[in-house]
DSSP file (Angstrom, degrees, kcal/mol; ACC not computed):
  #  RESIDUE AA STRUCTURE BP1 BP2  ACC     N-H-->O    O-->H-N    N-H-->O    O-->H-N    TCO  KAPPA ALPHA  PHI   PSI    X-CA   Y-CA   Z-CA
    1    1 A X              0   0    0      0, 0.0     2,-0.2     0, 0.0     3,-0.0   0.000 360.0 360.0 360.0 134.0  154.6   35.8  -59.8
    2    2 A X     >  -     0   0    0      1,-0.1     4,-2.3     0, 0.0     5,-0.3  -0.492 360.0 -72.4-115.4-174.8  154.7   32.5  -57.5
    3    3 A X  H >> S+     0   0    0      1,-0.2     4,-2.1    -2,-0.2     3,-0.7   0.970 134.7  61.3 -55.3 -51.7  156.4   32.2  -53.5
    4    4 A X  H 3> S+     0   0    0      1,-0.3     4,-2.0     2,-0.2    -1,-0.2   0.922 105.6  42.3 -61.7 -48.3  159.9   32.4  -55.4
    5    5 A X  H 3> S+     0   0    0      1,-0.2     4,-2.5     2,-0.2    -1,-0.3   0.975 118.0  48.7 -57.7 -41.5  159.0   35.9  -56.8
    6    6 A X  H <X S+     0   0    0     -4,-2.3     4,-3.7    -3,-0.7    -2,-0.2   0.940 110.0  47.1 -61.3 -54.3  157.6   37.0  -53.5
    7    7 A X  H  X S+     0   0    0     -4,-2.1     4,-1.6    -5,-0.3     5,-0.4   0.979 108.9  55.1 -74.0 -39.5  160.3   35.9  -51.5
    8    8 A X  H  X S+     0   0    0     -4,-2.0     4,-1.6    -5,-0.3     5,-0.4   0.897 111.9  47.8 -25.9 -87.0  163.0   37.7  -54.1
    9    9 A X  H >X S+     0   0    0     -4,-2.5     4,-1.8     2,-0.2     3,-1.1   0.855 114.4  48.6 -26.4 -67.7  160.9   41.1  -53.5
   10   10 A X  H >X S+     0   0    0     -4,-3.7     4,-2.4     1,-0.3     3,-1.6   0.880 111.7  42.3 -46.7 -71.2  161.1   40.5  -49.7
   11   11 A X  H 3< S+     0   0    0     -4,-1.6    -1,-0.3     1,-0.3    -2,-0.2   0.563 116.3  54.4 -59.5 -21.6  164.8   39.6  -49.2
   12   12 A X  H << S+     0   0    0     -4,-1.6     3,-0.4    -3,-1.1    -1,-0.3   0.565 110.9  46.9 -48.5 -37.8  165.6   42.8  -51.8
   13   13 A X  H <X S+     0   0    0     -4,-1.8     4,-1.5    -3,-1.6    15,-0.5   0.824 113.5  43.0 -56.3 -50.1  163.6   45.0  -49.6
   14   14 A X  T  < S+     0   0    0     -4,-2.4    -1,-0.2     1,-0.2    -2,-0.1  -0.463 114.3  52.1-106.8  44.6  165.0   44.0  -46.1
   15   15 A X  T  4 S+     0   0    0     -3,-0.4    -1,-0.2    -5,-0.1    -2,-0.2   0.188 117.8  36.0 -93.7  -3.4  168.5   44.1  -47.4
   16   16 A X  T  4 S+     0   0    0     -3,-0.3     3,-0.4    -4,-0.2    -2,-0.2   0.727 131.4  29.9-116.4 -59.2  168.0   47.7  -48.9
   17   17 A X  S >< S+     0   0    0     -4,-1.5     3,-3.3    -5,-0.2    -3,-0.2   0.980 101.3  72.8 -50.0 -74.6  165.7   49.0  -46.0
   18   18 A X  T 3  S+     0   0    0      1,-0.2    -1,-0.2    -5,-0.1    -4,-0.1   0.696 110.2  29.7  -0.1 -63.7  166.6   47.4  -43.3
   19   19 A X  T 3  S+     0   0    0     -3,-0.4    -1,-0.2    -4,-0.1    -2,-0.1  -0.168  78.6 179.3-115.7  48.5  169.6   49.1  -42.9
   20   20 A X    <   -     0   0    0     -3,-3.3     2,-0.3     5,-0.1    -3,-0.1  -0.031  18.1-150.9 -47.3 145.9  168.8   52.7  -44.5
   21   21 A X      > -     0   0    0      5,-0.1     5,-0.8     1,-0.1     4,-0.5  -0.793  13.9-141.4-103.0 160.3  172.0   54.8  -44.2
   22   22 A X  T   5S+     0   0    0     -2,-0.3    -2,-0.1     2,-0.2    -1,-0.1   0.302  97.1  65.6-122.0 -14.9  170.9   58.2  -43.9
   23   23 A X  T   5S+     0   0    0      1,-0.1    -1,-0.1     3,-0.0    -3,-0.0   0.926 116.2  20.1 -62.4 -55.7  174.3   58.8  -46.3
   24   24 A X  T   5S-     0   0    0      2,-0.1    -2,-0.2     0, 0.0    -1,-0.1   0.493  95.7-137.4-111.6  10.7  173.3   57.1  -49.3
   25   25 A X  T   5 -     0   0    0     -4,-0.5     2,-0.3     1,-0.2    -3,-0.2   0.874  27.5-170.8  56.0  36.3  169.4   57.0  -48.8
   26   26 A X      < +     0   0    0     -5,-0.8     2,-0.3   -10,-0.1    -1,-0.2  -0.682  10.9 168.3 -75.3 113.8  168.7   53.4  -49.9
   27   27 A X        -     0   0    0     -2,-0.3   -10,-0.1     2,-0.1   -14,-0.1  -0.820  28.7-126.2-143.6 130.1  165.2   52.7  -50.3
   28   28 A X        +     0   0    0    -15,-0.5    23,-0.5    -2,-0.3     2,-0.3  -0.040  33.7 162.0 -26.1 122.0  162.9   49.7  -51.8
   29   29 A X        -     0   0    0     21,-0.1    23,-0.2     2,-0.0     2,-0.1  -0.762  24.9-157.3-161.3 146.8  160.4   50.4  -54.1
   30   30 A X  E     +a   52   0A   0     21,-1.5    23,-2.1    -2,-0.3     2,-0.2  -0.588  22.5 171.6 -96.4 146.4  158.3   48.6  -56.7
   31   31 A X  E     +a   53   0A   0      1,-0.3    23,-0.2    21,-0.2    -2,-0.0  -0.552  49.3  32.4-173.9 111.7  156.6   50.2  -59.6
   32   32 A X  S    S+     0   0    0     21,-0.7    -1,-0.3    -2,-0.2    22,-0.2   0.462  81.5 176.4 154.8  81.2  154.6   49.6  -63.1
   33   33 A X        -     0   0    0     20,-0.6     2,-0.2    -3,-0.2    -1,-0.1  -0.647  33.8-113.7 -85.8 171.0  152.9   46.4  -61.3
   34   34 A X    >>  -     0   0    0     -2,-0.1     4,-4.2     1,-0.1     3,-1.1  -0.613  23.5-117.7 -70.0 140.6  150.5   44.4  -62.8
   35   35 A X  H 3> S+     0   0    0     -2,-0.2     4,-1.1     1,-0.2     5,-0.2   0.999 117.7  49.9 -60.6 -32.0  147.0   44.4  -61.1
   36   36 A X  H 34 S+     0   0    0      1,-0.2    -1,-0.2     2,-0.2     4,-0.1   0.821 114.8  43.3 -82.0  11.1  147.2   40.6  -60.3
   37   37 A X  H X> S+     0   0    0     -3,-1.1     4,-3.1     1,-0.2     3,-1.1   0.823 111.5  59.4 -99.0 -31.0  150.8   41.2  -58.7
   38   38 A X  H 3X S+     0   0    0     -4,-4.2     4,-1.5     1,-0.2    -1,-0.2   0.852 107.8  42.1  -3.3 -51.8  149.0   44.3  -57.2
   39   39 A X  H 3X S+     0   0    0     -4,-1.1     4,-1.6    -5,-0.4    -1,-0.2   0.438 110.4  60.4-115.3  -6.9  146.5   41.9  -55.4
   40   40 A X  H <> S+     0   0    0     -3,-1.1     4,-2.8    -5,-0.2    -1,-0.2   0.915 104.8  45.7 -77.8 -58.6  149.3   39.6  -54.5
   41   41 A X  H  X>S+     0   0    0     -4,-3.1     5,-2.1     2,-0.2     4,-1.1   0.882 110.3  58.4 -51.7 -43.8  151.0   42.0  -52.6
   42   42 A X  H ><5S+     0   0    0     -4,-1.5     3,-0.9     1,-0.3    -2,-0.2   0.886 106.7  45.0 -38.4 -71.0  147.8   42.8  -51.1
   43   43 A X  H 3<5S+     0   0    0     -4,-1.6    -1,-0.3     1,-0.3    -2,-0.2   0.742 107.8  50.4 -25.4 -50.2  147.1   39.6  -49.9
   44   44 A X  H 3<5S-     0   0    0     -4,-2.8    -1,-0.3     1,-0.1    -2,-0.2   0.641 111.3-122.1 -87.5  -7.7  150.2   38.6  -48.3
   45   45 A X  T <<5S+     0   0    0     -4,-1.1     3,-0.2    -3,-0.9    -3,-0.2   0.673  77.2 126.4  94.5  17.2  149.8   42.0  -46.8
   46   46 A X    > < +     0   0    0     -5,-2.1     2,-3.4    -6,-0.2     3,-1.1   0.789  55.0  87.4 -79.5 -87.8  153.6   43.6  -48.2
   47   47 A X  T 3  S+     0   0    0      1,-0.4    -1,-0.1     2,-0.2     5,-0.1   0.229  94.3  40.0  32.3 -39.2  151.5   46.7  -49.8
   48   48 A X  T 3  S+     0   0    0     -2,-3.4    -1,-0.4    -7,-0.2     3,-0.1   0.349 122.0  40.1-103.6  20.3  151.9   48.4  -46.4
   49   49 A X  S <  S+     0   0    0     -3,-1.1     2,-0.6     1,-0.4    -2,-0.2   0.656 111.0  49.9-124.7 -26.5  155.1   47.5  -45.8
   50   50 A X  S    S-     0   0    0     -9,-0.1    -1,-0.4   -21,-0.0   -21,-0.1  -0.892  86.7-122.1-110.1 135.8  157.2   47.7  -49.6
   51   51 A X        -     0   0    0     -2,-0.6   -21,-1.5   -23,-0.5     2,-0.3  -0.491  34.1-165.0 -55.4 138.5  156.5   51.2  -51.1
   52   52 A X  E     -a   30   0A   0    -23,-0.2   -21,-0.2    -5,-0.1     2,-0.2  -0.932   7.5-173.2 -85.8 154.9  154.7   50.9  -55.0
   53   53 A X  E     -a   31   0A   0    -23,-2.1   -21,-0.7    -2,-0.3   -20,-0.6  -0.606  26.5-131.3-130.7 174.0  154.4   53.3  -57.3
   54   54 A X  S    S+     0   0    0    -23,-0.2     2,-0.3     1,-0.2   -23,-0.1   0.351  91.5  25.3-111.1  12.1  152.4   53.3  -60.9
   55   55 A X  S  > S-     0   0    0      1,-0.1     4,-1.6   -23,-0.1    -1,-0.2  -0.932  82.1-114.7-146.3 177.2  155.3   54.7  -63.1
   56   56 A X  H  > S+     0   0    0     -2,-0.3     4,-4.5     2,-0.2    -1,-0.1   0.726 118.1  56.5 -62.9 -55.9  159.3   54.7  -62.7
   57   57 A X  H  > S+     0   0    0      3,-0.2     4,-2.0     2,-0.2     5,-0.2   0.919  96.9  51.8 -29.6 -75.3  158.7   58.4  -62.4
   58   58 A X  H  > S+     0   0    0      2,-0.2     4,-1.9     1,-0.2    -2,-0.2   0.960 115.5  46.1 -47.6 -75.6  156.5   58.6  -59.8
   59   59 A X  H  X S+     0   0    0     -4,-1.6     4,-3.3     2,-0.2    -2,-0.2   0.744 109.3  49.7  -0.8 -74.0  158.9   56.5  -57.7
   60   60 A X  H  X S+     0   0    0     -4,-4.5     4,-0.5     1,-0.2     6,-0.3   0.977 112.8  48.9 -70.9 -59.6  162.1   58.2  -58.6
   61   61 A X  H >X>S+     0   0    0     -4,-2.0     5,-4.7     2,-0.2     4,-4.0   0.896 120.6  41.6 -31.6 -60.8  160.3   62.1  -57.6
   62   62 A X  H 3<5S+     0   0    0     -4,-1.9    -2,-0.2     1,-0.3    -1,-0.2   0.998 116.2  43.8 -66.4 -59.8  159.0   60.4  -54.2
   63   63 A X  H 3<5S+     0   0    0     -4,-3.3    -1,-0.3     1,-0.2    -2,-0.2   0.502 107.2  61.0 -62.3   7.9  161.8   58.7  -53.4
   64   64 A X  H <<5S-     0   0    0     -3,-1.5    -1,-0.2    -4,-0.5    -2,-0.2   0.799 113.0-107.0 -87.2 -58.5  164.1   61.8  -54.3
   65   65 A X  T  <5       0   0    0     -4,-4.0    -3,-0.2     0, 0.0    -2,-0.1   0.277 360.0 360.0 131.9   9.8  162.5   64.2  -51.5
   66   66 A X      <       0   0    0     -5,-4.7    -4,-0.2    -6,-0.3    -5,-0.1   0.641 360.0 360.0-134.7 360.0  160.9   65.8  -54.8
C-alpha cells in the first residue's frame, strides 16, 4: 500500500462516516489487514481514527450492535 492506497481508505472513510445517518447506520471499517498495512496505519496515526477488525466476521458482529 503507497500514499494512493492511504488516501483511497481516507476519502472512503470520511465519505461513509462523516455523515452517519442514524437511519441507515453507515460505518467504515477495515479488516483481514496485513501486519505491514497494520503498521502503516499506525504510523500515519488512522488506527484511532478508522475502526479495524482481524476477520470479516468480527467486523460485521461489531458493527451490527451484536
Amino acid at each position: 500500500i503507497d500514499s494512493t492506497g492511504i488516501g483511497l481508505i481516507v476519502r472512503a472513510w470520511q465519505k461513509l462516516d462523516a455523515d452517519v445517518d442514524s437511519a441507515n447506520g453507515r460505518r467504515f471499517a477495515l479488516c483481514g489487514l496485513s501486519e505491514q498495512v497494520r503498521r502503516l496505519l499506525e504510523i500515519t496515526g488512522l488506527e484511532s481514527s478508522i475502526r479495524t477488525y482481524k476477520s470479516r466476521d468480527e467486523a460485521l458482529a461489531d458493527l451490527r450492535g451484536g
